[in-house]
KEMAR-914916 format. One line per 5 residues: number of its first residue (from 0); for each residue x, y, z of C-alpha. Coordinates in Angstrom, 3 decimals. Layout:
BEGIN
NUM) X/Y/Z | ...
END
This chain:
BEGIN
0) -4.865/-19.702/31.005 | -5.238/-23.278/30.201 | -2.913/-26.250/31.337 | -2.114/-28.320/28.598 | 1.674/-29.490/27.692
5) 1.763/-29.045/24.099 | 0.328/-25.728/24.149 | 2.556/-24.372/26.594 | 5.805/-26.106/24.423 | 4.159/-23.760/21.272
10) 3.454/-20.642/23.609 | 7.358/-21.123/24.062 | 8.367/-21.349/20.901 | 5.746/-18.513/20.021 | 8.163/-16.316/22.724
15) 11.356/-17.337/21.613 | 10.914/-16.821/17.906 | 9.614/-13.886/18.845 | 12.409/-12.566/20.928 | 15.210/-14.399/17.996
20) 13.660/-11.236/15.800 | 14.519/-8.982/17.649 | 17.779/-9.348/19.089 | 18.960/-10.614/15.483 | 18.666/-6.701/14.343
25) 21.079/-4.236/14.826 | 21.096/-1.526/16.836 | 19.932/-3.998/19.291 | 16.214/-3.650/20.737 | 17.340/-2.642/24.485
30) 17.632/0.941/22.553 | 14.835/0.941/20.594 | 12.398/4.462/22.054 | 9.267/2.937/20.878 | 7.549/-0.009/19.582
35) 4.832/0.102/18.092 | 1.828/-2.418/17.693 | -0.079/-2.611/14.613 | -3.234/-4.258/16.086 | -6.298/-4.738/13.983
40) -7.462/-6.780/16.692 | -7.168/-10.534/14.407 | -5.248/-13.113/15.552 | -1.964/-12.309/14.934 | -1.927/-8.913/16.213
45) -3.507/-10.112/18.941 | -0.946/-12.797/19.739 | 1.901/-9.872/18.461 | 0.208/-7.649/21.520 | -0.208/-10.788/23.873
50) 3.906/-11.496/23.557 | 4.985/-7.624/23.363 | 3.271/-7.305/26.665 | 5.237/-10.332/28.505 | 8.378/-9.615/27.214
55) 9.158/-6.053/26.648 | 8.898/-3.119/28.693 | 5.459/-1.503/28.813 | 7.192/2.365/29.182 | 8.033/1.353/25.246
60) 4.811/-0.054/23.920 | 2.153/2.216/21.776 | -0.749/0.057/20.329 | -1.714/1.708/16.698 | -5.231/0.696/15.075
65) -5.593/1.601/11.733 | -9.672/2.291/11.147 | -9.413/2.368/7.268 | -13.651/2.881/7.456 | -14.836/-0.437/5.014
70) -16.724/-2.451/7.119 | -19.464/-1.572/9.231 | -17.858/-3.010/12.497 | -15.081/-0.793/12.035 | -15.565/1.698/14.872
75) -16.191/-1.848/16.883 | -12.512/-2.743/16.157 | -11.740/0.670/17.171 | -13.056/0.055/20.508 | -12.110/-3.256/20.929
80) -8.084/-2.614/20.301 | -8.638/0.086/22.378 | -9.931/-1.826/25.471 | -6.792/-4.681/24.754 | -4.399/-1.980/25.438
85) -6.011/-0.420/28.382 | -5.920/-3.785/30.004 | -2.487/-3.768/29.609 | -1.851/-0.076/30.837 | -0.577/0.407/26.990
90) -0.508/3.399/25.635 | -3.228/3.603/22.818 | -4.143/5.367/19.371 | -6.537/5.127/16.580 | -5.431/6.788/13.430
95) -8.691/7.333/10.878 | -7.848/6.870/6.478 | -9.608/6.682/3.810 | -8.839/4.100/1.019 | -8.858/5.139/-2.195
100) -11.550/2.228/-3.067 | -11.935/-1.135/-1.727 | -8.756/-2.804/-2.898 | -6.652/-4.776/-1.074 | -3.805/-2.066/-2.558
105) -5.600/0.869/-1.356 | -5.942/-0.667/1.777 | -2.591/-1.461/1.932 | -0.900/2.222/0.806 | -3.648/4.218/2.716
110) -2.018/2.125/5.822 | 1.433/2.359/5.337 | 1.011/5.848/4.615 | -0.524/6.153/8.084 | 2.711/3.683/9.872
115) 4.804/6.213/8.529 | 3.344/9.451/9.695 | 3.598/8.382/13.023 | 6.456/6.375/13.228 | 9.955/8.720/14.221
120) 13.338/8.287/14.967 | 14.463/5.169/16.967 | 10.433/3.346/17.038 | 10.448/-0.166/15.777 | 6.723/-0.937/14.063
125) 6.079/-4.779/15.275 | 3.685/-6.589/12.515 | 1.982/-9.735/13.286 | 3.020/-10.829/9.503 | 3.215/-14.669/10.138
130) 4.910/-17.936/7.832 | 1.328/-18.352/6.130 | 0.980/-14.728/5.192 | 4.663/-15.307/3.771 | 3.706/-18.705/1.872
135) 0.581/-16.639/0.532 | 2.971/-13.210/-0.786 | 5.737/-15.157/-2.480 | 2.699/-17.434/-4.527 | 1.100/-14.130/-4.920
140) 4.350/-12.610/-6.468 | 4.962/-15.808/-8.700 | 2.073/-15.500/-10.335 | 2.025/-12.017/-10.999 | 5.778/-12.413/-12.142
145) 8.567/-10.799/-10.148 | 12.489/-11.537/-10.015 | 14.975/-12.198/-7.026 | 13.355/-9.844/-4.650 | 9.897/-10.267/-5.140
150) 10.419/-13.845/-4.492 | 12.032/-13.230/-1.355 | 8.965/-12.647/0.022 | 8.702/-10.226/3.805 | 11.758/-9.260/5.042
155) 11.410/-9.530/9.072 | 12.595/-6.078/9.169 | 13.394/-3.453/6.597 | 13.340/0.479/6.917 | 9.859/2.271/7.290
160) 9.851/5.906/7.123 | 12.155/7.397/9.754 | 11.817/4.024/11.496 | 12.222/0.475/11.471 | 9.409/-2.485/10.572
165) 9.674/-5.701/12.189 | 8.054/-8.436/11.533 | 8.435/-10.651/14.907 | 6.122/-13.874/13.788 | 7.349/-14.265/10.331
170) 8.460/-17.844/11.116 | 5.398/-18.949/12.937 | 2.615/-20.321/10.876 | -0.757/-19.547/11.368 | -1.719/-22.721/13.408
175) 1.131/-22.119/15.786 | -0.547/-18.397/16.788 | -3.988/-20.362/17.011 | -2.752/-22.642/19.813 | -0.823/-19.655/21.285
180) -4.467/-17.835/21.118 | -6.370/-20.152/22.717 | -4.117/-21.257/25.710 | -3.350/-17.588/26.899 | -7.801/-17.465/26.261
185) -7.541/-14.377/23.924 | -10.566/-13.006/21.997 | -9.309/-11.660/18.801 | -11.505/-10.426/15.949 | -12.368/-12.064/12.629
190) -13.291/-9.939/9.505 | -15.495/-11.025/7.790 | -13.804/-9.651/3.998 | -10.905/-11.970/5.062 | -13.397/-14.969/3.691
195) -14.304/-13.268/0.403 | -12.175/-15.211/-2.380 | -12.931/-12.437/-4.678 | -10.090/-10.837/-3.596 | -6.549/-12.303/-5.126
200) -4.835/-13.196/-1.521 | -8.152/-14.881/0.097 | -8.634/-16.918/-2.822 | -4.941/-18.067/-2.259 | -5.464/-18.700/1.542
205) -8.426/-20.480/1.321 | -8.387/-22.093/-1.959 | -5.089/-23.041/-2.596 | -2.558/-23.061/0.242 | -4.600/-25.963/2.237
210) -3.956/-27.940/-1.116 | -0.884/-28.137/-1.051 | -0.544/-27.970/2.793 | -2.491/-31.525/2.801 | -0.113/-32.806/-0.337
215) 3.287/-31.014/0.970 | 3.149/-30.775/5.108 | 5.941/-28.833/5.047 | 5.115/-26.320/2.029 | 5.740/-23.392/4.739
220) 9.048/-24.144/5.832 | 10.529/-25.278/2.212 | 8.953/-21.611/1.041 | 10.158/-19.738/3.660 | 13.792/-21.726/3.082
225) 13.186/-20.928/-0.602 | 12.856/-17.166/0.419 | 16.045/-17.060/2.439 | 18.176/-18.400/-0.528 | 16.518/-16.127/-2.857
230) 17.326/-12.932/-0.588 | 20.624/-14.818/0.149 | 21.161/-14.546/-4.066 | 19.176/-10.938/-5.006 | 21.781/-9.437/-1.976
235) 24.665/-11.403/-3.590 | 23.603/-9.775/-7.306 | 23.362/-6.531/-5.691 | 26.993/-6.736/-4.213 | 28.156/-7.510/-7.882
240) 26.175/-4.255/-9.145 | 27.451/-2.351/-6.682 | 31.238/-3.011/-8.690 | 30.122/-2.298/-11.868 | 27.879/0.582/-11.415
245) 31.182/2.329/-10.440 | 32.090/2.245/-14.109 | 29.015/4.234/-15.199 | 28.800/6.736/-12.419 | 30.390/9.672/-12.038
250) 31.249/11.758/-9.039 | 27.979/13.831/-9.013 | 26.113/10.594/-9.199 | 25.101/11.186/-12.945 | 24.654/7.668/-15.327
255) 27.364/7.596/-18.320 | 25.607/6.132/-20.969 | 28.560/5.777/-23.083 | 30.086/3.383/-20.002 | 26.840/1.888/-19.960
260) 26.829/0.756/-22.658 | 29.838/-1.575/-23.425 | 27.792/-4.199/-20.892 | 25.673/-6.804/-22.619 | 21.904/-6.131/-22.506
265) 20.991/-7.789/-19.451 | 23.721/-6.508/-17.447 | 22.443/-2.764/-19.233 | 19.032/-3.334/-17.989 | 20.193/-4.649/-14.505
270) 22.595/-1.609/-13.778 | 20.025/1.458/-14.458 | 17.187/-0.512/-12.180 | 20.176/-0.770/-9.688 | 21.318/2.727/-10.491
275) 17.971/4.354/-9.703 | 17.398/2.017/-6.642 | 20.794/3.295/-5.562 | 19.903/6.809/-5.728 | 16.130/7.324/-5.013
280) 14.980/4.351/-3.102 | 12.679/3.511/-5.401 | 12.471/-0.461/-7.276 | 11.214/-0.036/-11.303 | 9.420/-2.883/-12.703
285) 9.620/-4.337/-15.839 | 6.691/-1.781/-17.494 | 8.277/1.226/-15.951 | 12.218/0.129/-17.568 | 10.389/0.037/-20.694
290) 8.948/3.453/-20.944 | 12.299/5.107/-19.459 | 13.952/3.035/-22.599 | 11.826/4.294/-25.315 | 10.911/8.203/-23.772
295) 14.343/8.595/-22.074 | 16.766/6.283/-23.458 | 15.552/6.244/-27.006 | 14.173/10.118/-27.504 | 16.185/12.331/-29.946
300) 19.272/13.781/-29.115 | 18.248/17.181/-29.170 | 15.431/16.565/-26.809 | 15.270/17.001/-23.182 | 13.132/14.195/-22.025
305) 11.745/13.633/-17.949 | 9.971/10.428/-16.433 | 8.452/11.163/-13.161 | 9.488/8.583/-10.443 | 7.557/9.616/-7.401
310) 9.211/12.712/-6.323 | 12.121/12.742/-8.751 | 12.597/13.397/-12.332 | 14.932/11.269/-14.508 | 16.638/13.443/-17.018
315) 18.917/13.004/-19.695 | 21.508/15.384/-20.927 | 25.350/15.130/-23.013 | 25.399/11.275/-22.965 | 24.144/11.417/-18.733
320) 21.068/10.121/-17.024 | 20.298/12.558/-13.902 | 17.823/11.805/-11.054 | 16.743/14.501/-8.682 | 14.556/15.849/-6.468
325) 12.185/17.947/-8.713 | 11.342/21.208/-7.434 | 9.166/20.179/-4.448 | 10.415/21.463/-1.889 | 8.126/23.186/0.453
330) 6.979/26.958/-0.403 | 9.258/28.995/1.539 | 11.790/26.383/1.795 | 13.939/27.867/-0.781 | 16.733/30.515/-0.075
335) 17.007/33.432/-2.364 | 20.204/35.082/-0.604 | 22.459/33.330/2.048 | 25.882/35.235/3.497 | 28.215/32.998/3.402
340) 31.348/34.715/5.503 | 32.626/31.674/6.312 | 33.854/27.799/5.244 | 30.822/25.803/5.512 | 27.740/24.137/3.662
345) 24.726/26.183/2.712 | 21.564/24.554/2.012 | 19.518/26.608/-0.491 | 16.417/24.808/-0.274 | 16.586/22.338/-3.836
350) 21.001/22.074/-3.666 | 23.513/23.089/-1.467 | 27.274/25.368/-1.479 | 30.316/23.900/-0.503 | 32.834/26.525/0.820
355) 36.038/25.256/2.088 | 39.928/25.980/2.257 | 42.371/25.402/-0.545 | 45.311/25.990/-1.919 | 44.082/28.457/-4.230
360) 40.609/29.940/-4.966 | 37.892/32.822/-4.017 | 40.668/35.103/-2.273 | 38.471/36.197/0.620 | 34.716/35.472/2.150
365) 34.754/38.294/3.894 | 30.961/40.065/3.057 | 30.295/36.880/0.711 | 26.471/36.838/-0.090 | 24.948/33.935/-2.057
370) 22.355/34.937/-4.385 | 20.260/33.539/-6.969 | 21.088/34.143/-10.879 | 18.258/36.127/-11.895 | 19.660/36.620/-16.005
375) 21.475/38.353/-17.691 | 24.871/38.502/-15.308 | 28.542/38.860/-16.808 | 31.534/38.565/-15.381 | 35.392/38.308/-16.262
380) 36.514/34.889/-15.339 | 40.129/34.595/-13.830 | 42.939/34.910/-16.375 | 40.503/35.698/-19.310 | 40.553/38.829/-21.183
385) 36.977/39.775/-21.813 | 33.795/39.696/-19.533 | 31.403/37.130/-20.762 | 27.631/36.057/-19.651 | 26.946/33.454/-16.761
390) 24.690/31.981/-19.176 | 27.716/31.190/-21.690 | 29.718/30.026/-18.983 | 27.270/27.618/-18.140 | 26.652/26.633/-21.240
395) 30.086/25.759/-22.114 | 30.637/24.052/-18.731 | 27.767/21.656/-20.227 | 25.529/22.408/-16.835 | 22.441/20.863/-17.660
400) 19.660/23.596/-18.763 | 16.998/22.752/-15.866 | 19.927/23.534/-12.850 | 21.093/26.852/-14.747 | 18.040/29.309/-14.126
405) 18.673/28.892/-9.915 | 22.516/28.393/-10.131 | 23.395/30.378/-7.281 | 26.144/33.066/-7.651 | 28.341/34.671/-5.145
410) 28.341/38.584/-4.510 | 30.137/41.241/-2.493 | 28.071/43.803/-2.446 | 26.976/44.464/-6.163 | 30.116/42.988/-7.486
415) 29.499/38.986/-9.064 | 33.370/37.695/-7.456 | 32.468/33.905/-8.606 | 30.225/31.224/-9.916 | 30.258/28.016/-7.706
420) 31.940/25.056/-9.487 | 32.915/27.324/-12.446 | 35.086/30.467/-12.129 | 36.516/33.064/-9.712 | 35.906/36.533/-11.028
425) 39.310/38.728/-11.561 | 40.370/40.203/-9.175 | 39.177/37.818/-6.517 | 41.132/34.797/-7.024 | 43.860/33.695/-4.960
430) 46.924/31.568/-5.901 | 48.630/31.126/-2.533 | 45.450/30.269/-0.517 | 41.756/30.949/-0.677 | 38.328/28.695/-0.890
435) 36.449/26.695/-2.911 | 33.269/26.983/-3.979 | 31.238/24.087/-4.738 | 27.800/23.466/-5.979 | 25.876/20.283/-5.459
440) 22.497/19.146/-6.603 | 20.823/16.947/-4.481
END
């Protein structure tokens, strides 16, 4: 380790940056099981390892290498982040994927997909993201065009998986980990595509952000400022949303369009991005709002129309938007016939039933079975005359068509006593105490 004043001032601020990540994030680190260290073996990571090491327990560390299999050195890097953890008596592991192609993206998903099978409950992933990789993703993100959020660039932490990501360095720019680097001595690797301007985020680093470096000196910190003030406004707009979109929701979660649609146009277009964030994780951009407005939005009223969104389906039925899972759970997952003798929630697989006390209701659970409608069931509803066909009831009860073939039904013994969320049966209904029975989608 070399002597040298101003080094050891940066190697300082290197740690306590460092450390200000981590204790700004709640639950605090001290109870964090694992963390884990995406190491490619560059600089940063190597720094990221170089700091993990000095100041956090070495029970919690696990080095992960990603080998996506592109360059010819690749089992090299292997090897090498292999031999930096050993020499820290950290654990080690090398997961193997294969990009789709060469792209940065396919890089990219192929190793996030990879973070996220191994990350689990209570493991923080640490990144060795730094304030030049920030500079380079919110010019990136201009020019491709993106709103509040795009331009507010890496979050230092957000949720990954089951677990957290954490982005330690985020306000350290890239000459600050060099100097760390090279007083601490470390070897760190550098790959050799990083130099290629043909892709969109090299030609950026190499071409454009030492031009206006040398113009603006302090082009990193007025970005990363910039970045803060636009998260500081997107989480603002969100908080506004969050009002509103109680207007057009109901209490199944479903989208009124007829509530919807007494905001102006921007506010429209706003709420159902916000809507489906809200309810599926997932951000739409602009080309994806536009083909749920003409397919979804726009199709004819007697349709049923469906845009995939990863593994939901947006539906629209009777004036409602719908978003749900869509039919993938695993084979096997789904439950056919469930007793239900007692108050309780029963998971079916795709949707759940909600049995619980009340002041009037299914008159007894004793020998309750939940079963699957399999077609053509009647029964006579409470106070009604004349049997009639769970397929009318459901109709009339405006249950959209894709939940009635599974709706599940409850039976004792061969005799249908009620339909979740629509009827008791007579003879089985209670008006001085019993249970309700509830179905929800998820």
């Amino acid at each position: 380790m070399k002597s040298n004043p101003e080094a050891v001032a940066v190697l300082k601020k290197c740690e306590r940056y460092f450390l200000q990540a981590l204790t700004s994030i709640s639950p605090p680190h001290v109870d964090v099981k694992r963390f884990l260290i995406a190491h490619s073996g560059g600089l940063d990571s190597q720094v990221l390892l170089a700091l993990a090491s000095q100041l956090l327990p070495a029970s919690k560390l696990y080095v992960v290498h990603i080998n996506h299999h592109l360059q010819g050195e690749a089992s090299q890097w292997a090897e090498f982040s292999y031999r930096q953890a050993v020499s820290r008596s950290i654990r080690h592991t090398v997961m193997d994927v294969f990009p789709d192609d060469g792209s940065e993206n396919a890089a990219r998903d192929a190793r996030y997909s990879a973070f996220e099978q191994i990350i689990q409950p209570g493991d923080w992933l640490l990144m060795g993201h730094h304030a030049d990789d920030q500079a380079e993703t919110i010019l990136f993100r201009m020019l491709r065009g993106a709103g509040l959020l795009g331009l507010s660039g890496m979050a230092v932490t957000r949720p990954l998986g089951i677990g957290r990501l954490v982005r330690p360095l985020l306000m350290l720019s890239r000459v600050e980990l060099e100097q760390a680097a090279d007083f601490l001595e470390l070897d760190y690797i550098n790959d050799p595509s990083n130099q290629d301007i043909v892709y969109d985020r090299n030609f950026l680093r190499h071409k454009v952000l030492p031009s206006l470096k040398q113009r603006w000196p302090q082009v990193l910190e007025r970005w990363q400022k910039n970045a803060e003030l636009m998260a500081e406004s997107h989480d603002l707009l969100e908080t506004y949303l969050d009002t509103d979109l109680m207007l057009c929701v109901d209490s199944l979660g479903c989208f009124n369009l007829q509530a919807w649609e007494g905001f102006e146009p921007p506010k429209r277009r706003a709420l159902l991005r916000h809507w489906i964030y809200r309810r599926t994780g997932h951000r739409i951009n602009q080309n994806q709002l536009q083909v749920i407005t003409v397919d979804v939005l726009q199709a004819k009223a007697d349709a049923n129309p469906v845009y995939q969104l990863g593994e939901y389906a947006l539906r629209r039925f009777s004036g409602r938007l719908y978003l749900d899972l869509d039919g993938l759970a695993p084979l096997g997952s789904l439950r056919d016939e469930v007793p239900a003798g007692s108050e309780g929630v029963y998971d079916l697989g795709d949707a759940t039933v909600h049995i619980s006390a009340a002041s009037v209701g299914l008159k007894t659970l004793s020998g309750v079975v939940i079963k699957r409608r399999k077609g053509g069931e009647r029964c006579r509803p409470q106070g009604k005359k004349h049997s009639v066909s769970v397929k009318k009831l459901l109709q009339e009860a405006a249950i959209p068509p894709w939940y009635r073939a599974n709706w599940p039904l409850l039976y004792v013994g061969d005799e249908l006593v009620a339909v979740p969320s629509i009827c008791i049966c007579e003879g089985w209904y209670s008006e001085k105490s019993g249970f309700s029975v509830l179905w929800c989608s998820f």
